[in-house]
C-alpha positions in Angstrom: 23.4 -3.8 3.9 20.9 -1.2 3.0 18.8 -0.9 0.4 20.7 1.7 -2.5 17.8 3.5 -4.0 19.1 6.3 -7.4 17.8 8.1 -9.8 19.4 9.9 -12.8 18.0 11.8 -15.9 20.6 10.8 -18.4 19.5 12.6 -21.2 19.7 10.0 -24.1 20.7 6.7 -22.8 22.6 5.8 -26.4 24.8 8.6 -25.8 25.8 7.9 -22.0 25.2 4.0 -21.9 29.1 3.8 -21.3 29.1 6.3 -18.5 26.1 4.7 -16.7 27.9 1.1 -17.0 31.1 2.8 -15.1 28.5 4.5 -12.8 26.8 1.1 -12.0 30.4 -0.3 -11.2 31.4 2.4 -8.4 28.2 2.9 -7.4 26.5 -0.1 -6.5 22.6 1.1 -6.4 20.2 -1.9 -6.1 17.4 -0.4 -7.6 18.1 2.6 -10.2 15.2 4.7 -12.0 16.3 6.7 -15.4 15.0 9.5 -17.4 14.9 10.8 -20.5 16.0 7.8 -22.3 15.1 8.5 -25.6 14.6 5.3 -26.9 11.9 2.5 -28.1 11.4 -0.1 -25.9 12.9 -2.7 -28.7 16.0 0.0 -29.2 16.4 -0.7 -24.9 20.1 -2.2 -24.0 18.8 -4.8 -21.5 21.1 -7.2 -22.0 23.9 -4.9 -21.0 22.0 -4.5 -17.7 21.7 -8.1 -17.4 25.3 -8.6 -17.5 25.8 -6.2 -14.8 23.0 -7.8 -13.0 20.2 -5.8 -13.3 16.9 -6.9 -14.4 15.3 -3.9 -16.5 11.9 -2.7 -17.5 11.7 0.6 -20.1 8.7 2.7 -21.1 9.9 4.7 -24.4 8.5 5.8 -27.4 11.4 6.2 -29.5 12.0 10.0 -29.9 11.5 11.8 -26.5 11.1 11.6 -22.9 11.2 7.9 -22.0 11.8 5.7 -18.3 13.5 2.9 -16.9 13.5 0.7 -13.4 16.8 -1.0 -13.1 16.9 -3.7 -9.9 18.9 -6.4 -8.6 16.4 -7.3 -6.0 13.6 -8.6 -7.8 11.3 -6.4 -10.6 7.4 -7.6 -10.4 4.0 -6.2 -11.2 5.4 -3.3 -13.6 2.9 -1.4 -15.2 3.6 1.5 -17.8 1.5 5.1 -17.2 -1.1 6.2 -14.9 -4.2 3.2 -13.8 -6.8 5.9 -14.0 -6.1 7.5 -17.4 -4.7 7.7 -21.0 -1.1 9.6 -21.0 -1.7 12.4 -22.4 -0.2 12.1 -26.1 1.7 15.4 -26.0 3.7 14.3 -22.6 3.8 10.5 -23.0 6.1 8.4 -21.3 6.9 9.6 -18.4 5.8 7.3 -16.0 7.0 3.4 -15.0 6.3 2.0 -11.6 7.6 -2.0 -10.4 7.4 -3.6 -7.4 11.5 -4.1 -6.4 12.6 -6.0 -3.1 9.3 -5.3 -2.0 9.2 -1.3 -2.4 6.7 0.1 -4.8 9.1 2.3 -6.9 8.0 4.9 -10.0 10.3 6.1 -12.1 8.7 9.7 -13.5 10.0 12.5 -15.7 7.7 15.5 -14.8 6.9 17.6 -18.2 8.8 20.5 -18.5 6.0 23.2 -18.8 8.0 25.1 -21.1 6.4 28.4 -20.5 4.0 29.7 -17.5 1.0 30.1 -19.0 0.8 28.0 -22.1 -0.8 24.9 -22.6 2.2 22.9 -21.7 2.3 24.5 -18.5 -1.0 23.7 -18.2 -0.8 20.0 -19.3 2.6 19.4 -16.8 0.1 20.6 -13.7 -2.2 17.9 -14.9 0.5 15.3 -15.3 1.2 15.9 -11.3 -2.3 16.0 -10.3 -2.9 12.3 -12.6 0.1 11.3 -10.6 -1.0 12.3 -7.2 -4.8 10.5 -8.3 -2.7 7.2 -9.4 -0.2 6.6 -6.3 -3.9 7.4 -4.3 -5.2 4.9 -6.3 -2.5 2.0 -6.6 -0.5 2.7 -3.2 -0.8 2.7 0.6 1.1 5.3 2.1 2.0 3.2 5.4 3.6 0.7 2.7 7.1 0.8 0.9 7.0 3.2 -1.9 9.0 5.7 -3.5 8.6 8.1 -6.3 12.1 9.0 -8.1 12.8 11.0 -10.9 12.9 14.4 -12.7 10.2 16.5 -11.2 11.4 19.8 -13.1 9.9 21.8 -9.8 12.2 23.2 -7.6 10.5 22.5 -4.0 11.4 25.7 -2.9 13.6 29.0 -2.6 16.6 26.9 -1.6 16.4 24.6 -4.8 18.1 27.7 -7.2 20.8 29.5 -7.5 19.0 32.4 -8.1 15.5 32.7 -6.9 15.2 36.4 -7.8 16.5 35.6 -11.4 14.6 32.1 -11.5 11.0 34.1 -10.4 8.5 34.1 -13.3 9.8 30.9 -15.2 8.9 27.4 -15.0 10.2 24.9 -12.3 9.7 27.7 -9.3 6.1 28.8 -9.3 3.7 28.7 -6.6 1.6 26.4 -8.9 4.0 24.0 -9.3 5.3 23.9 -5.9 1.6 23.5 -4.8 1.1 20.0 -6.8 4.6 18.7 -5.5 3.6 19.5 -2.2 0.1 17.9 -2.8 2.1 14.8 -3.5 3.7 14.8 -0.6 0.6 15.5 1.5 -0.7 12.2 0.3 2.3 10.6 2.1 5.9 11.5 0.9 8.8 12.9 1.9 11.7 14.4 0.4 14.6 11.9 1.3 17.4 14.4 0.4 16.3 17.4 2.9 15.6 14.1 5.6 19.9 15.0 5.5 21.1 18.2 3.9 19.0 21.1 4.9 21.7 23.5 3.5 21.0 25.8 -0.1 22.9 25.8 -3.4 22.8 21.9 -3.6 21.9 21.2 -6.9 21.2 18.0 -9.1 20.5 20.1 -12.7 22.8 22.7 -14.1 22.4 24.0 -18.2 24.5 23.2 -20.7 25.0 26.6 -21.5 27.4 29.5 -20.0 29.4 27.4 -18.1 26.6 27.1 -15.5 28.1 23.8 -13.8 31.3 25.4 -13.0 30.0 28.8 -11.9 27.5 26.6 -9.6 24.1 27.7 -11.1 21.7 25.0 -10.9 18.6 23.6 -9.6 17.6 20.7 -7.5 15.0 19.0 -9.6 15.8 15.3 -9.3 14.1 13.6 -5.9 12.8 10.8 -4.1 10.0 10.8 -2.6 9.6 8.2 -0.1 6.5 7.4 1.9 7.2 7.1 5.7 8.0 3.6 6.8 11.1 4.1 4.1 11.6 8.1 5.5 12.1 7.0 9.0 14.9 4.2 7.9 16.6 6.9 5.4 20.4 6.6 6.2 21.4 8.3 3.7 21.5 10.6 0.3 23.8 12.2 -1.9 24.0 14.3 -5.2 26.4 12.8 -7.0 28.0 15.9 -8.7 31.0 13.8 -9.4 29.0 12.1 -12.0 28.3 15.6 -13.7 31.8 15.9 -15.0 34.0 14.5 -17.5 32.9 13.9 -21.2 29.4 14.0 -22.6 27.9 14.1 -19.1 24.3 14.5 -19.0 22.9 18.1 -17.5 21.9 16.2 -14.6 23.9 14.5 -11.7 22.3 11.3 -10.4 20.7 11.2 -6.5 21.1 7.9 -4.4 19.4 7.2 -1.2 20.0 4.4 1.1 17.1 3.2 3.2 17.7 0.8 6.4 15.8 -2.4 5.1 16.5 -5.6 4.1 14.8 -6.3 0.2 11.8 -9.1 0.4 12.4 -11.9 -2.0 10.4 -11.5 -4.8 
């Protein structure tokens, strides 16, 4: 069996807990990375994961932003934020990485920005530069790792439904693209387009307007994986299914299988 690598912003764990269990079920990842979980590490549900059987780590605050590593193959070594720096207070975590059936695996949720040319614009292209100085610091790209999560960057014209309307805000500028790419030049690659090289394939779509149904969206949600894992990528899917029904998050999860057999850990 492969190894079942996913990530999913879910946009306040409390409020889709229930969906994610059902998820889980059908879905069968081994190793799952969330976003924006909004919630205290002491508020975290891990004994719900346990029951599935998932062990869990969680790196939350309480109010905003927050990660989690879900795997049934082992969850060592985890360390919370960057090994070379603070987190920045404004844009805290957003950053979980564990060591799962052998594959070094971050969970991130890229800041927003907000705005080209404020300061959080500013501080999210220093979040992706501190996380392109801690995977050089803490990884090997000839080893197992994988970087999963919300990047809020479109990697490039194919990621929106509108690049002409999309041109100026956040998400799509040649800044941003420029530090994604720098991550990958350290030794990543983006397992989705290893299979779908097609436009219009989204994983983000507003709440507003209807924008899921009229198909305007972005694809903001990746893995990253370094080479040994990119050549033994058999496959990936955007789970739009996932998107619908009630109180789904704005984001439909990504799951990637990779040709390996997990390392006891």
């Amino acid at each position: 069996m492969p190894l079942r690598i996913a990530t999913w912003n879910v946009n306040s764990l409390k409020a889709r807990l229930e969906k994610l269990e059902g998820w889980l079920a059908y879905a069968q990842p081994d190793v799952v990375c969330l976003q924006e979980t909004k919630m205290a590490d002491a508020a975290f549900p891990a004994m719900a994961f346990t029951a599935l059987g998932y062990e869990a780590a969680h790196h939350g605050n309480g109010r905003w932003n927050g990660v989690a590593i879900l795997s049934r193959v082992g969850l060592d070594d985890v360390v919370a934020g960057f090994s070379h720096a603070e987190e920045d207070p404004e844009v805290e975590s957003r950053l979980l990485s564990a060591t799962c059936g052998g594959v070094r695996v971050s969970s991130v949720y890229v800041p927003n920005g907000r705005q080209v040319g404020t300061e959080h614009f500013e501080a999210k292209l220093r979040w992706l530069d501190d996380l392109r100085r801690h995977l050089a610091d803490t990884c090997d790209p000839e080893g197992k790792v994988v970087v999963c999560g919300d990047f809020n960057v479109a990697p490039d014209d194919r990621d929106v439904w509108d690049p002409r309307k999309a041109n100026g805000g956040t998400h799509v500028t040649v800044e941003e693209r420029a530090a994604l790419a720098a991550l990958e030049a350290w030794g990543l690659q983006d397992a989705f387009r290893l299979h779908h090289q097609g436009d219009r394939l989204f994983s983000w779509w507003d709440y507003r307007a209807g924008d899921f149904h009229k198909h305007k969206g972005m694809r903001i949600d990746l893995v990253l994986a370094s080479r040994p894992l990119a050549e033994v990528c058999t496959f990936a899917l955007i789970d739009r299914q996932a998107r619908k029904g009630k109180s789904p998050s704005d984001h439909a999860p990504l799951v990637v299988d990779f040709a390996i057999e997990p390392e006891p850990s």
